[in-house]
C-alpha positions, 0 to 999 in steps of 0.5 A: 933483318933489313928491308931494302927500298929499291928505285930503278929508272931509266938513265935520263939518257934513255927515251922513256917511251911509257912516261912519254904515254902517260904524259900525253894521257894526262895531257888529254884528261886536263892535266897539261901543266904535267911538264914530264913523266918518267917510269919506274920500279919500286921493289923491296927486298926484305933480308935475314941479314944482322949486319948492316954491311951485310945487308947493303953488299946483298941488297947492292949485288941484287941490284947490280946482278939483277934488278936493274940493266946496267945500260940502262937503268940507274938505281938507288936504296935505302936500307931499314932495319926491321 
């Protein structure tokens, strides 16, 4: 069995509109040293593979498929076994 760490965000093409919100929250409570903020999404996938190719040619087609808008979103993973 594997766990795939998953991070989506936002190609740094794309505005990221709620990372620009939260810098301006943070501005506003002190923290003005805050030079930028991008939004993400962390998602883990636990897969009842026992082959490490397996697992990553899965946990890469959900991410591809599903997970992540090709247009615009990047993502990334690491793969654990577990």
């Amino acid at each position: 069995m594997y766990r795939a760490k998953i991070k989506v965000t936002l190609r740094k093409s794309i505005l990221d509109v709620q990372g620009k919100a939260v810098q301006s929250a943070l501005h506003k409570l002190g923290y003005g040293d805050v030079e930028s903020v991008r939004i993400g999404k962390y998602i883990e996938l636990e897969l009842n593979d026992d082959d490490e190719t397996l697992a990553r040619k899965n946990a890469e087609e959900a991410c591809k498929k599903l997970l992540s808008n090709p247009v615009m979103e990047d993502y990334s993973f690491e793969l654990e076994k577990v």
